[in-house]
C-alpha positions as CSV (number, residue, x, y, z in Angstrom):
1,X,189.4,43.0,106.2
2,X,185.9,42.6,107.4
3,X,185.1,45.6,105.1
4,X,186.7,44.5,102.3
5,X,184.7,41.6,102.7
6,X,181.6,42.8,103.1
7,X,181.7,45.1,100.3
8,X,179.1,44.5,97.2
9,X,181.5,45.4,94.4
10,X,184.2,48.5,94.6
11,X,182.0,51.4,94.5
12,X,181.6,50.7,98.6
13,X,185.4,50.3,98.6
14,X,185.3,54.1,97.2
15,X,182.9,55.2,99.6
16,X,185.1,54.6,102.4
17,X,187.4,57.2,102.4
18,X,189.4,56.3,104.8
19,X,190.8,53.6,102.6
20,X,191.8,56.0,100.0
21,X,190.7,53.5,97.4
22,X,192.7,54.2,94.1
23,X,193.6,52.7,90.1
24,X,197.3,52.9,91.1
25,X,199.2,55.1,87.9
26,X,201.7,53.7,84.9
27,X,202.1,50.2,84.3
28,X,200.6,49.3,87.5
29,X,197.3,51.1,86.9
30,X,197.0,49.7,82.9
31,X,197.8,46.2,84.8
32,X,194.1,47.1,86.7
33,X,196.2,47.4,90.1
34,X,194.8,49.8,93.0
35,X,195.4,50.1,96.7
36,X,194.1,50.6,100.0
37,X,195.2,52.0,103.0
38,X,195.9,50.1,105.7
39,X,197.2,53.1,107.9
40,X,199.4,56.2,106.9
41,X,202.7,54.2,106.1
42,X,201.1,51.0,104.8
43,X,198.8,50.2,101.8
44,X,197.3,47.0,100.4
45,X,197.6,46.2,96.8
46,X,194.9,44.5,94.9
47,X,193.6,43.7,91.6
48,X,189.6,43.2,90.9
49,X,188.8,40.4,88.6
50,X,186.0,38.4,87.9
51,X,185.1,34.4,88.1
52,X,181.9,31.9,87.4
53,X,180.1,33.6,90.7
54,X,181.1,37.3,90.3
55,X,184.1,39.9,91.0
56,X,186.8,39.2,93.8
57,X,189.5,41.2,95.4
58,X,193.3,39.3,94.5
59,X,195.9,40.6,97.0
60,X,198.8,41.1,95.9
61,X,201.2,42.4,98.3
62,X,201.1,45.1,101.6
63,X,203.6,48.1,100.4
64,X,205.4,50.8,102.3
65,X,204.0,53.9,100.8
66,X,206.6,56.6,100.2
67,X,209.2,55.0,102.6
68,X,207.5,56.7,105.2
């Protein structure tokens, strides 16, 4: 979390690769949703929007990716 934090906006969030930092696909990704990866069976969902003092990262939920 303390990167997620610390990033500036979500081009840092791409260059960790390790996250795997993606627009999620269908309704999910028109709905501005994308995910990180929290380890190999487990990825964070968020959604970027913006307020008065700048962007934000909303979390949504922690998935189990591909029933893994």
């Amino acid at each position: 979390m303390s990167f997620i934090k610390a990033a500036a906006d979500e081009r840092d969030l791409y260059a960790l690769k390790g996250f795997h930092f993606e627009k999620l696909k269908g309704e999910r990704g028109k709905a501005g949703e994308r995910s990180l990866r929290l380890n190999k069976q487990w990825r964070l969902i968020v959604k970027i929007e913006q307020d008065a003092q700048g962007k934000l990262i909303l979390i949504l939920d922690i998935e189990k990716h591909y029933n893994e």
